[in-house]
N, CA, C and O of each residue as an XYZ file, in Angstrom:
800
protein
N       9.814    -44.726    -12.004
C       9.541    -44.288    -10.622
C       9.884    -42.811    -10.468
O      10.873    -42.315    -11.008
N       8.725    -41.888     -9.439
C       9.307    -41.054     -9.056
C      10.641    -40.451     -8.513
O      10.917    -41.237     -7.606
N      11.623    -39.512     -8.546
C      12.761    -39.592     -8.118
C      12.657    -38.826     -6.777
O      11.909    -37.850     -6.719
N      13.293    -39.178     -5.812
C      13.098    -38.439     -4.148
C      13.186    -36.958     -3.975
O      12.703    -36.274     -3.072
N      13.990    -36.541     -5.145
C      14.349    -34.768     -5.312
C      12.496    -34.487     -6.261
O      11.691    -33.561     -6.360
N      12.566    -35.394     -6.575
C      10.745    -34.460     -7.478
C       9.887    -34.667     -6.056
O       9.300    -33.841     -5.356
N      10.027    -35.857     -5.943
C       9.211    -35.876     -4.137
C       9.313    -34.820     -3.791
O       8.464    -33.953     -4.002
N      10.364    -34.653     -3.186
C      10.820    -33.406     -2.289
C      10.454    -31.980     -2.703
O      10.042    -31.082     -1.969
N      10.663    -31.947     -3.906
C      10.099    -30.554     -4.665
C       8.822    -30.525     -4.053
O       8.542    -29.864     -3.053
N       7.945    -31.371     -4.782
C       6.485    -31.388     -5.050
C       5.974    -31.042     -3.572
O       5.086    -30.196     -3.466
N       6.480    -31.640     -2.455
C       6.237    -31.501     -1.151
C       6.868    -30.533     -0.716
O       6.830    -30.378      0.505
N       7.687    -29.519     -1.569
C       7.834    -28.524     -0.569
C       6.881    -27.262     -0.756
O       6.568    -26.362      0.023
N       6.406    -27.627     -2.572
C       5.717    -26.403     -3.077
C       4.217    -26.708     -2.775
O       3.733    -25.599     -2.546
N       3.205    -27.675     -2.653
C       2.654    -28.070     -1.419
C       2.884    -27.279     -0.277
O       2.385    -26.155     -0.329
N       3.552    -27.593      0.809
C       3.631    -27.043      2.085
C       4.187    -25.051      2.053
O       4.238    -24.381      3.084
N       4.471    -24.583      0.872
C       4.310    -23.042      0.297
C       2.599    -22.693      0.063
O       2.065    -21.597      0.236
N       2.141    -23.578     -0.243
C       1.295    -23.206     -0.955
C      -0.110    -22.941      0.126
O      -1.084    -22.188      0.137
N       0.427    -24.010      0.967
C      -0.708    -24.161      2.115
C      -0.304    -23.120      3.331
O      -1.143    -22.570      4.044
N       1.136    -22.941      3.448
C       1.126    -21.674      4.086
C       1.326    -20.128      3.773
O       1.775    -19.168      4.400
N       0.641    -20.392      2.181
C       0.205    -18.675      1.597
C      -0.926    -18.950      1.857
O      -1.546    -17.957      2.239
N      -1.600    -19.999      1.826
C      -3.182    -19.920      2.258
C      -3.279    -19.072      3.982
O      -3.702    -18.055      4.532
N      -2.622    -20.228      4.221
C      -2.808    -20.076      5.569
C      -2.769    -18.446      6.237
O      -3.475    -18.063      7.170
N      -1.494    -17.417      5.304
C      -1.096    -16.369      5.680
C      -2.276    -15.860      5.515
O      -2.955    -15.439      6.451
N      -2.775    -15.847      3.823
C      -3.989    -14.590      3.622
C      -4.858    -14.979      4.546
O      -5.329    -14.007      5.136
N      -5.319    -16.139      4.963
C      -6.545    -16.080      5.881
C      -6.329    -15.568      7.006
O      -7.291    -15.158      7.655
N      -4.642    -15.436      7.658
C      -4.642    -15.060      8.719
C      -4.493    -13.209      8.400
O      -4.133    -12.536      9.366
N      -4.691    -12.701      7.469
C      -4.450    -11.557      7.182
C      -5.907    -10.953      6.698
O      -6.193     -9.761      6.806
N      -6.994    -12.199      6.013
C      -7.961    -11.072      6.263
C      -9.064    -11.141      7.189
O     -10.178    -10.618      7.196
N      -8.081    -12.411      8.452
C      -8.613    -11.868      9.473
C      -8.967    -10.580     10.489
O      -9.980    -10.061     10.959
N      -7.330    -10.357     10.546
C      -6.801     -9.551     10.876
C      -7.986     -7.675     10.602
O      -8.394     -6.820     11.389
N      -8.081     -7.863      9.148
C      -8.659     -7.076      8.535
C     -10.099     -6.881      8.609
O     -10.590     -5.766      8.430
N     -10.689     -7.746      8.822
C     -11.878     -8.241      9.602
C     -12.204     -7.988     10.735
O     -13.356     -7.798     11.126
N     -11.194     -7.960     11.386
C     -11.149     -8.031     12.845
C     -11.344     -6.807     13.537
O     -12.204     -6.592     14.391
N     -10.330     -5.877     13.031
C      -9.988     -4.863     12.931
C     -10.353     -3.634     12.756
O     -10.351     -2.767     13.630
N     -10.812     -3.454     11.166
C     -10.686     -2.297     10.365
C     -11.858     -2.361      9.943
O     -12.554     -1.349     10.025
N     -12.407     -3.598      9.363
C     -13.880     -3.299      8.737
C     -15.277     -2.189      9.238
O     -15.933     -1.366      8.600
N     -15.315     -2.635     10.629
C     -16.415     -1.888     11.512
C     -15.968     -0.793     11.771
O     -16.920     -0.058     12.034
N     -14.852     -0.169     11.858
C     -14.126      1.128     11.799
C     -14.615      2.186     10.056
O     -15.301      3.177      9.809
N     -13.792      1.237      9.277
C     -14.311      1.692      8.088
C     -15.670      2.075      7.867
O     -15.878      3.216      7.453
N     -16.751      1.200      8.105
C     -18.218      1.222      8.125
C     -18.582      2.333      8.710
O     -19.587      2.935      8.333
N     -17.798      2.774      9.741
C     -18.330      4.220     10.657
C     -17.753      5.578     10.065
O     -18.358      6.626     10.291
N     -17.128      5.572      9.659
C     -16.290      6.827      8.926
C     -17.009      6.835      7.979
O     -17.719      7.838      7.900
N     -17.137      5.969      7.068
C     -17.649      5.951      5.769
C     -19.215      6.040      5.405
O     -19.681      5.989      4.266
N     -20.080      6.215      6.859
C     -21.657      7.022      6.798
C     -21.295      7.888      7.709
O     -21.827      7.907      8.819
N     -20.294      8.755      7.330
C     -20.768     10.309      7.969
C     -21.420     10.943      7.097
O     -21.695     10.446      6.005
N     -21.752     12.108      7.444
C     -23.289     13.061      6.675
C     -21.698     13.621      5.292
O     -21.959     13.711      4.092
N     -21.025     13.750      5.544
C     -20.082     14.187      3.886
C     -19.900     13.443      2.953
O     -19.844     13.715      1.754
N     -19.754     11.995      3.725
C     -19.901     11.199      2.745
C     -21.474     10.792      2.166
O     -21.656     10.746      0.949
N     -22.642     10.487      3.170
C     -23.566     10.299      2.663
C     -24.123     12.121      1.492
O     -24.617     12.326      0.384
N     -23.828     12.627      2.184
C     -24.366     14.412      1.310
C     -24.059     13.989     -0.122
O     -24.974     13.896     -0.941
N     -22.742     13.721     -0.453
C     -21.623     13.988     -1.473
C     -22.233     12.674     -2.307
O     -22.030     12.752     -3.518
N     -22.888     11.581     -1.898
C     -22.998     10.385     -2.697
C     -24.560     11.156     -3.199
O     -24.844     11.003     -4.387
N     -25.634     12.031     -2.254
C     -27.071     11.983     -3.185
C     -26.346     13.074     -3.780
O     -26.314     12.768     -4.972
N     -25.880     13.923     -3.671
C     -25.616     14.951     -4.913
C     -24.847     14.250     -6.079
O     -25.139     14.473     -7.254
N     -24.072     13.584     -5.789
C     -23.624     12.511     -7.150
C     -24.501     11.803     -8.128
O     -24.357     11.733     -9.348
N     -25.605     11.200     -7.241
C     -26.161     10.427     -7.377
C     -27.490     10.914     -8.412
O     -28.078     10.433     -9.381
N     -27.546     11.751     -7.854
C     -28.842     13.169     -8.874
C     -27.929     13.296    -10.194
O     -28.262     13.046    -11.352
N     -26.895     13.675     -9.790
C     -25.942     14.482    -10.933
C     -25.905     13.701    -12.287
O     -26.010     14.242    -13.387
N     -25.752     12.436    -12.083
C     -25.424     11.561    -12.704
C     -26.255     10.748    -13.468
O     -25.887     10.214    -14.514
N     -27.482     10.625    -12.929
C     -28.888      9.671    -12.674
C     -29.259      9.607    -14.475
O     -29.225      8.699    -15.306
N     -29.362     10.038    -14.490
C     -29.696     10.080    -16.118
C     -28.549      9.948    -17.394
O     -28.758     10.471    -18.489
N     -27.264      9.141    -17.069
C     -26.305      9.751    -17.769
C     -25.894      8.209    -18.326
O     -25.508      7.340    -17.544
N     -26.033      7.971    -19.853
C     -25.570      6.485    -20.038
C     -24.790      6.244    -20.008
O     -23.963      6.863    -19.339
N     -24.477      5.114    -20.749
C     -23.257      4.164    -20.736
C     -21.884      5.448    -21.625
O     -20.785      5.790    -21.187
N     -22.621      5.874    -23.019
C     -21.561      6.884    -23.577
C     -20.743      7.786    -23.291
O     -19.726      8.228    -23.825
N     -21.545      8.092    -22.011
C     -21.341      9.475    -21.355
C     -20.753      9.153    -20.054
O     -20.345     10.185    -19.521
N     -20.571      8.177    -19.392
C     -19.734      7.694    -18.992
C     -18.810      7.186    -19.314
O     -18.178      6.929    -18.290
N     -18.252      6.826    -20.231
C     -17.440      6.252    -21.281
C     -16.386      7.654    -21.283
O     -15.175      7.774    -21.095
N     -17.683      8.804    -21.649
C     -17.187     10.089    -22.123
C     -16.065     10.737    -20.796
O     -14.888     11.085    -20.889
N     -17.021     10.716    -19.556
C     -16.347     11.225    -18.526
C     -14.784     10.635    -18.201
O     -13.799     11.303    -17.884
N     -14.897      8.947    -18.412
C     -13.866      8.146    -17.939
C     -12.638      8.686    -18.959
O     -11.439      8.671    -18.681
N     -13.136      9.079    -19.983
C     -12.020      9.300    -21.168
C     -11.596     10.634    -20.976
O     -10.507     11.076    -21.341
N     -12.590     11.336    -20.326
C     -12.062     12.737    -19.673
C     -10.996     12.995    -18.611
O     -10.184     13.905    -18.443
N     -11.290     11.863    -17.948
C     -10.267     11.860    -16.509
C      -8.932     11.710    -17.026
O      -7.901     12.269    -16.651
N      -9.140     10.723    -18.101
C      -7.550      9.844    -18.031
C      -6.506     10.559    -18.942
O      -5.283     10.421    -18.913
N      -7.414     11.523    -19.928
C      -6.921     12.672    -20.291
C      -6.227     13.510    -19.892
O      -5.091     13.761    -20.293
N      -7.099     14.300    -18.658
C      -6.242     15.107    -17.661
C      -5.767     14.739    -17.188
O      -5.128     15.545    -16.512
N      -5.472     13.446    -16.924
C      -3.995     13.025    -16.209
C      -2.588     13.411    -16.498
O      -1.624     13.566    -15.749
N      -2.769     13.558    -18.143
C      -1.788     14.219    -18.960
C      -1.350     15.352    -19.048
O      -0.294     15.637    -19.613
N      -2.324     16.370    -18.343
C      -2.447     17.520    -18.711
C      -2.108     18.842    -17.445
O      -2.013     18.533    -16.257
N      -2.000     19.860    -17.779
C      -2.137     20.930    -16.973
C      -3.500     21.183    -16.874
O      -3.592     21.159    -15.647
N      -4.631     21.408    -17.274
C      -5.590     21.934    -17.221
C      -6.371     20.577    -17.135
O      -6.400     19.747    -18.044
N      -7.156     20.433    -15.627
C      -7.803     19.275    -14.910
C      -9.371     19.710    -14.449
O      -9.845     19.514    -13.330
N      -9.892     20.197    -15.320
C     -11.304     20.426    -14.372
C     -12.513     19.620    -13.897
O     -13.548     19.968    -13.329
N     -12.014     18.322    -14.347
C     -13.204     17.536    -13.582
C     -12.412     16.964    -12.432
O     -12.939     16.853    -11.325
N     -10.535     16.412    -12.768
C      -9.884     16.039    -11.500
C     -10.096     16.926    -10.351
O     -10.233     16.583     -9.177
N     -10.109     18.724    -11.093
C      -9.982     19.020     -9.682
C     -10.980     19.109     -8.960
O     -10.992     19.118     -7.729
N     -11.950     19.187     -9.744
C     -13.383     19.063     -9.064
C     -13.752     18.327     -7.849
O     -14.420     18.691     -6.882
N     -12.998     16.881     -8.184
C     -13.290     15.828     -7.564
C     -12.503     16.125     -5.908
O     -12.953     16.161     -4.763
N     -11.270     16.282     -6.447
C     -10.087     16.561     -5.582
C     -10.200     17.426     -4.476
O      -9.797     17.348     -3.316
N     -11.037     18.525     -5.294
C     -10.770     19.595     -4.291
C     -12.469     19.878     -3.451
O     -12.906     20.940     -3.008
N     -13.110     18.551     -3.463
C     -14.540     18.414     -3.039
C     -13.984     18.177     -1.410
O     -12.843     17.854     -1.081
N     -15.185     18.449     -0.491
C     -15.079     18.166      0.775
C     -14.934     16.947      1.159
O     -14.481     16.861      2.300
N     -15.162     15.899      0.603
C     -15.451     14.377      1.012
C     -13.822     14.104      0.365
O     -12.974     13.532      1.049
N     -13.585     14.515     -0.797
C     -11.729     14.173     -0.844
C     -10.655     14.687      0.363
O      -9.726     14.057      0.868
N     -11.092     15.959      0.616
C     -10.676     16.716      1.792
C     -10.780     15.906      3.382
O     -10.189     16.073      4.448
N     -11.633     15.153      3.004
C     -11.986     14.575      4.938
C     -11.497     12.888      4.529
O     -11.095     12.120      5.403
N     -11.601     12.537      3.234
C     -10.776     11.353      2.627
C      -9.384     11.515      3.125
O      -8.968     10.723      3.972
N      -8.620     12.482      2.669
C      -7.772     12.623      3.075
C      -7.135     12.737      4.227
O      -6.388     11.861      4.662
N      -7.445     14.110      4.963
C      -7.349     13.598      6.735
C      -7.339     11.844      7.560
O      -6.617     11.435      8.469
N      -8.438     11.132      6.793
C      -8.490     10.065      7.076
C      -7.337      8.995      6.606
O      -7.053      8.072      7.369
N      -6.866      9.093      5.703
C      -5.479      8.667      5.222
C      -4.228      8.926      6.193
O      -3.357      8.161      6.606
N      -4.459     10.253      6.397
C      -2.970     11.159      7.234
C      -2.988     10.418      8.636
O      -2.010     10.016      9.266
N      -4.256     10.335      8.958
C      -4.363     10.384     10.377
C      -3.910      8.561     10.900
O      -3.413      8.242     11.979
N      -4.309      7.552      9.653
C      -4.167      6.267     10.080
C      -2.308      6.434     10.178
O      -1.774      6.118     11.241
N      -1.635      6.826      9.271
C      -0.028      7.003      9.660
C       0.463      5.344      9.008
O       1.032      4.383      9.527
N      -0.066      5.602      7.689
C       0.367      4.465      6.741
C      -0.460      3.715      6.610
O      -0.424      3.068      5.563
N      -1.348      3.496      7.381
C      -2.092      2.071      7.871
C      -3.245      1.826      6.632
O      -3.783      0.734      6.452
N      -3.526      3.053      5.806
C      -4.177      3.380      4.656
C      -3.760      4.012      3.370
O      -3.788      5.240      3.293
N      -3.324      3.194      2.213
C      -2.831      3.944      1.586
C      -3.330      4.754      0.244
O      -2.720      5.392     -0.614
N      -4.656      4.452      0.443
C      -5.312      4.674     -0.905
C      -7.182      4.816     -0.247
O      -7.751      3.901      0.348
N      -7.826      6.214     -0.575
C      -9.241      5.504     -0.369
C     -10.179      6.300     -1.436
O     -10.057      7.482     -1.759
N     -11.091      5.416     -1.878
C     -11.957      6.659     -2.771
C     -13.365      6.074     -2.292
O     -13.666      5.109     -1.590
N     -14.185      7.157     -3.030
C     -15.960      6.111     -2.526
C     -16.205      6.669     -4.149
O     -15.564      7.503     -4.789
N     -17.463      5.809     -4.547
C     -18.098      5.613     -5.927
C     -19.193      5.478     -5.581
O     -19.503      4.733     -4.652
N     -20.459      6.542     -6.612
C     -21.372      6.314     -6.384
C     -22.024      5.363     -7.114
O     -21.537      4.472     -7.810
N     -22.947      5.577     -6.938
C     -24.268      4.798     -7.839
C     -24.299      4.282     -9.238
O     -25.146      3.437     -9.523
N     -23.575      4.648    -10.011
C     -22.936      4.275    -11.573
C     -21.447      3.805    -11.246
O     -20.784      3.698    -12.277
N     -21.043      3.626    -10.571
C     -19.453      3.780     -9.927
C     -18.378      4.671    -10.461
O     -17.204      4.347    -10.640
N     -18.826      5.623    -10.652
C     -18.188      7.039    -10.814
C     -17.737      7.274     -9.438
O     -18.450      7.246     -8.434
N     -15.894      7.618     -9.525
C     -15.391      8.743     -7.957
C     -16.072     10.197     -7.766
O     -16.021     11.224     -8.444
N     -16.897      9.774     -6.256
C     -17.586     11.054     -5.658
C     -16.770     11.717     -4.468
O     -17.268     12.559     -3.721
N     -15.100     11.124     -4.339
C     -14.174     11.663     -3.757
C     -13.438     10.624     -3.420
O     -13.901      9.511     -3.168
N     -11.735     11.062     -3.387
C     -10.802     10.021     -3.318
C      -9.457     10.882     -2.201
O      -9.284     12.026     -1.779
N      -8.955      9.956     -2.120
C      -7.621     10.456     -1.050
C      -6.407     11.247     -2.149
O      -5.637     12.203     -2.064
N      -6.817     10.092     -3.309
C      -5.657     10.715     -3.927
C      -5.816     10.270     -5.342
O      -6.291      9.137     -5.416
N      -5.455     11.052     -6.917
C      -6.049     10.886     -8.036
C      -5.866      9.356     -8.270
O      -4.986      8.831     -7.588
N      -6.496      8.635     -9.050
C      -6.859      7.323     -9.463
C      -6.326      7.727    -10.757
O      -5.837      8.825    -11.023
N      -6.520      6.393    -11.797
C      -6.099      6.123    -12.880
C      -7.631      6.107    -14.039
O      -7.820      6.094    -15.256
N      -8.211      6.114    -13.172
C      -9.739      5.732    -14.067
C     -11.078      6.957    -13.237
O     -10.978      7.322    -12.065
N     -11.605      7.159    -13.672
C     -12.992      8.041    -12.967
C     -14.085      6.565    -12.896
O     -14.557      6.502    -11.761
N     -14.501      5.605    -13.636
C     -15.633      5.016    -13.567
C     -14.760      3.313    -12.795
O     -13.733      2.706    -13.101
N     -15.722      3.113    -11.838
C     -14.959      1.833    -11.384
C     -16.090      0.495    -11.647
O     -15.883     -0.681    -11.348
N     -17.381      1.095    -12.321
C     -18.220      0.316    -12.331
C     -18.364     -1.052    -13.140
O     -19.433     -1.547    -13.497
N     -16.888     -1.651    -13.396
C     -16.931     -2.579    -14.574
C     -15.984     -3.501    -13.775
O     -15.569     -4.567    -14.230
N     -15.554     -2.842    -12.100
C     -14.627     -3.152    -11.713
C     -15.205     -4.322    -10.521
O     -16.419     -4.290    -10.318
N     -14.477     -5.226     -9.826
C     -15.165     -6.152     -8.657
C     -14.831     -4.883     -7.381
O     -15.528     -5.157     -6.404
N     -14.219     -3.965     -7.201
C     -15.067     -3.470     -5.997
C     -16.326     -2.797     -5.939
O     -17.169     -2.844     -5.043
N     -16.335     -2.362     -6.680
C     -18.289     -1.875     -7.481
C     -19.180     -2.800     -7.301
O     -20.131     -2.739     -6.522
N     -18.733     -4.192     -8.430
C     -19.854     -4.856     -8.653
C     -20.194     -5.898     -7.707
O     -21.289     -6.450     -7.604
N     -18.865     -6.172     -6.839
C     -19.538     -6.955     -5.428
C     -19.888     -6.458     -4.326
O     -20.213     -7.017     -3.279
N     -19.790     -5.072     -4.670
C     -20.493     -4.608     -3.035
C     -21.401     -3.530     -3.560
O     -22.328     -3.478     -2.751
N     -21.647     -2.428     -4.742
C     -22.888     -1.969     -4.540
C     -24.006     -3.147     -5.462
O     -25.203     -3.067     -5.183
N     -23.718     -3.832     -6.156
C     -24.346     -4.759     -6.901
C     -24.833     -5.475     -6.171
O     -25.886     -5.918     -6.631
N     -24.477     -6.018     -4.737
C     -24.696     -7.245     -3.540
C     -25.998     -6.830     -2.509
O     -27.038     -7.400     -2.177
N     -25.239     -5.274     -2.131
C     -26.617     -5.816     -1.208
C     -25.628     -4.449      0.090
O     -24.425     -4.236     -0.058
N     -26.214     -3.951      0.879
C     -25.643     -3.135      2.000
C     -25.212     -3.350      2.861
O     -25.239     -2.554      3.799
N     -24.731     -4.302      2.914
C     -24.065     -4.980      4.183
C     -22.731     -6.083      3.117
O     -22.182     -7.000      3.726
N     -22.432     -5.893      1.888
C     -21.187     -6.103      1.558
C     -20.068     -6.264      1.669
O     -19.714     -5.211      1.137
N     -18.981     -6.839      1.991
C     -17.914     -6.614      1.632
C     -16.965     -7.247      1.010
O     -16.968     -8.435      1.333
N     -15.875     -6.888      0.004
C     -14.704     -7.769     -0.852
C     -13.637     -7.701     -0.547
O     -13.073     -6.682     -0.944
N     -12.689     -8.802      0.385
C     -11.437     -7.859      0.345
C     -10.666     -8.971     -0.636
O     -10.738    -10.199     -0.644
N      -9.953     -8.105     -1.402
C      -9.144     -8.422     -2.471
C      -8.509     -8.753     -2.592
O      -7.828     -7.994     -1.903
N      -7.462     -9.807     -3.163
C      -5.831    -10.582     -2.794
C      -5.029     -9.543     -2.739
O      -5.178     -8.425     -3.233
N      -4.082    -10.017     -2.047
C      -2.735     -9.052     -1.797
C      -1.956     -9.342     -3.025
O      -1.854    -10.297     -3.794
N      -1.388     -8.022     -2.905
C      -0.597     -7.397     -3.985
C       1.306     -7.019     -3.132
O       1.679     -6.580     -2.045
N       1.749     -7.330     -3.940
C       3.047     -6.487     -3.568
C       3.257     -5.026     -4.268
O       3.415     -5.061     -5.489
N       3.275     -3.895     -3.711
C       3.485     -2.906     -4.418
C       4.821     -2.783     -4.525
O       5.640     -2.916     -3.616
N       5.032     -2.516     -5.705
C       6.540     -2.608     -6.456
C       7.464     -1.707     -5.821
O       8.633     -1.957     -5.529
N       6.778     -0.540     -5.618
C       7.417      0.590     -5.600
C       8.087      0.510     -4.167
O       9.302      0.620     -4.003
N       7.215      0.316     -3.192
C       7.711      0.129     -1.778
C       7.591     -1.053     -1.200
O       7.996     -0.916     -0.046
N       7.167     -2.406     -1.431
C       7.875     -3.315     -1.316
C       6.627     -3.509     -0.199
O       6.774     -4.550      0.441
N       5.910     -3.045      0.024
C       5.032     -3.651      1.125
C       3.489     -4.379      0.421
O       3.028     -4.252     -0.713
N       3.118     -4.934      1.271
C       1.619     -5.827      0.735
C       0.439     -5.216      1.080
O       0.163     -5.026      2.265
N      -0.195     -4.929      0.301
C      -1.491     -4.286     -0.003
C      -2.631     -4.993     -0.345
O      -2.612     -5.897     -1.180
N      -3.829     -4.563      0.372
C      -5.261     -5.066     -0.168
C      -6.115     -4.142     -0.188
O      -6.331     -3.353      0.732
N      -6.625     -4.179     -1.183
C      -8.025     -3.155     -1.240
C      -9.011     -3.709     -0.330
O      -8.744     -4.901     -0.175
N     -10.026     -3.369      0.335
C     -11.324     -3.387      1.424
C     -12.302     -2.599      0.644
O     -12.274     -1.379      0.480
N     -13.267     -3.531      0.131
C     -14.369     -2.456     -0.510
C     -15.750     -3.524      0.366
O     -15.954     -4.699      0.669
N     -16.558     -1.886      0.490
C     -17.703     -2.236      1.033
C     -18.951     -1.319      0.406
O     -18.611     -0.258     -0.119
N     -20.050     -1.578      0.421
C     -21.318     -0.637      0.287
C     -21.296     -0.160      1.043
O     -20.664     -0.312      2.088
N     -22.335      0.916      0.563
C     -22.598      2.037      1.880
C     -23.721      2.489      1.741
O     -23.901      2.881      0.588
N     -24.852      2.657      2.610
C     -26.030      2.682      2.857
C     -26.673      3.498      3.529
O     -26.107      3.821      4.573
N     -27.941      4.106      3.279
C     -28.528      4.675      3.704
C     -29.825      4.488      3.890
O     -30.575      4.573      2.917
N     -30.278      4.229      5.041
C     -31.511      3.664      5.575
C     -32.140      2.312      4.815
O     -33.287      1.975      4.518
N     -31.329      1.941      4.712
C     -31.186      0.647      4.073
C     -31.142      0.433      2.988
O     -31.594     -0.669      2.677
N     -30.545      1.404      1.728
C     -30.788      1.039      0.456
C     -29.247      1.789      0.128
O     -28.879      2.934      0.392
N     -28.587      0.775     -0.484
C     -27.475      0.966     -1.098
C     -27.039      2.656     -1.911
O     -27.491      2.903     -3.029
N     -26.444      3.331     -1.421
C     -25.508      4.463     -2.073
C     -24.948      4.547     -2.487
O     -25.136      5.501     -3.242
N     -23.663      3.911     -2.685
C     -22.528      4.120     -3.482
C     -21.218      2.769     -2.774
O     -21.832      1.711     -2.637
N     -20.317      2.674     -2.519
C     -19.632      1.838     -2.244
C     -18.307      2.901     -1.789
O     -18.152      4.085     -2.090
N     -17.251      1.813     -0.780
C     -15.843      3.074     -0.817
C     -14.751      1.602     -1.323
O     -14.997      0.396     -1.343
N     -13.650      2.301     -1.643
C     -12.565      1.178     -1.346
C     -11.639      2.143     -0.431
O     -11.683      3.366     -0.298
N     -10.532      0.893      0.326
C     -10.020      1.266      1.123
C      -8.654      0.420      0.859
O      -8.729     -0.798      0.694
N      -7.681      0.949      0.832
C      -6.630      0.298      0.235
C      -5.361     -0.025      1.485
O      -4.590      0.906      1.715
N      -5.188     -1.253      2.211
C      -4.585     -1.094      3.261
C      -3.289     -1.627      3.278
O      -3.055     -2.504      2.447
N      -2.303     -1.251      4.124
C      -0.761     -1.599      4.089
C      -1.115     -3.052      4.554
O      -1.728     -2.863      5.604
N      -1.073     -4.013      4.396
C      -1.244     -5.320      5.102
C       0.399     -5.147      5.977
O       0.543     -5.083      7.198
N       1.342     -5.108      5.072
C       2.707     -5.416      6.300
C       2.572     -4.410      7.648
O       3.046     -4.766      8.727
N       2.113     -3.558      7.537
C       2.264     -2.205      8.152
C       1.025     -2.914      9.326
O       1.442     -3.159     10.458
N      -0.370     -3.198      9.024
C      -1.129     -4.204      9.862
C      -0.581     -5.439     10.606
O      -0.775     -5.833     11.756
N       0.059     -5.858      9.737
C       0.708     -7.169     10.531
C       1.799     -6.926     12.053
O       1.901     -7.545     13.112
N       2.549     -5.582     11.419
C       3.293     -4.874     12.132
C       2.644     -4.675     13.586
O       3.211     -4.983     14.635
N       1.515     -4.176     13.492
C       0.899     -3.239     14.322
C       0.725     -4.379     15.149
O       1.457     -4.596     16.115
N      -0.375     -5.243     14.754
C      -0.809     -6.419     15.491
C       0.414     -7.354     16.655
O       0.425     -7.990     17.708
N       1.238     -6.915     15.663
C       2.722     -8.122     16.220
C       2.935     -7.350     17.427
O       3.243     -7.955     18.454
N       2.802     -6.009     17.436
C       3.266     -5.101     18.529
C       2.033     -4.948     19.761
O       2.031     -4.566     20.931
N       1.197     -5.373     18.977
C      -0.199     -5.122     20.158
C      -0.949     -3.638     20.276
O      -1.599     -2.990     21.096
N      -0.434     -3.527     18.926
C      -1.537     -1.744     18.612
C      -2.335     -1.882     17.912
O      -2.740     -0.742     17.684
N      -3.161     -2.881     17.097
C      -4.449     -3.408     16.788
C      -4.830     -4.347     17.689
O      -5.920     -4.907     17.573
């Protein structure tokens, strides 16, 4: 026979389990609710749409090697003093208004980049670990899907500061045909916060 303490276990990790469900759904509600249609509007302004067809030309002809090549370029200069494709990226106007957009949420965003058409970064808030994201699920479920996309991603605990994070990736479109995609990387505790207080 079962013993009443394995009962008890089994039924408590059960009733954990159903209220981590329960949390994320109530969290990417929240996110849903919220932030998505916000995001969607920032993310077709004319800098961002400009910055994705000039990417998008730039790139258009460039295979798998040479992307390979670029990605191995980035992660290089990560190492390095001398960065000329990071800074390229970095010091582009659409990283520049990326950024503002970061400052201005006041935590509520902690990470954003957009990727074009190969899923190469055509500007980010802040350097990444990789240049090509196209092998990645915010790429391949939202510019791969369709223009009206979106993935939001399980929460994460970030180690460093102890708060819960989800990426928000969506396509992004132009007159109806897919451009490039953004991710959007959000404080979930810092959301939950807000909400609890009645400022979302």
């Amino acid at each position: 026979m079962l013993s009443l303490r394995f009962l008890a276990r089994a039924a408590a990790a059960s009733l954990s389990l159903l209220l981590s469900a329960g949390t994320a759904a109530a969290d990417e509600w929240l996110i849903r609710d919220y932030l998505v249609d916000e995001i969607r509007q920032w993310s077709n302004s004319p800098v961002v749409l400009l910055t994705l067809e000039a990417s998008n030309q730039r790139y258009a002809g460039l295979d798998q090697a040479g992307i390979d090549a670029l990605d191995a370029q980035w992660r290089a200069e990560r190492e390095v003093e001398d960065q000329p494709l990071v800074t390229a990226v970095l010091s582009s106007p659409l990283s520049s208004y990326l950024t503002k957009i970061q400052a201005r949420s006041r935590g509520l965003y902690t990470e954003i980049f957009v990727m074009d058409a190969r899923g190469l970064n055509a500007g980010q808030s802040a350097i990444t670990s990789d240049f090509w994201q196209g092998d990645e699920d915010k790429w391949l479920k939202t510019f791969q899907v369709g223009p009206d996309a979106l993935f939001i991603d399980a929460i994460e605990v970030n180690e460093d500061t102890g708060t819960e994070n989800a990426q928000v990736n969506l396509s992004i479109a132009q007159d109806g045909k897919v451009v490039g995609a953004i991710t959007v990387e959000i404080n979930v505790t810092e959301l939950r916060r807000r909400h609890a207080a009645g400022k979302v």
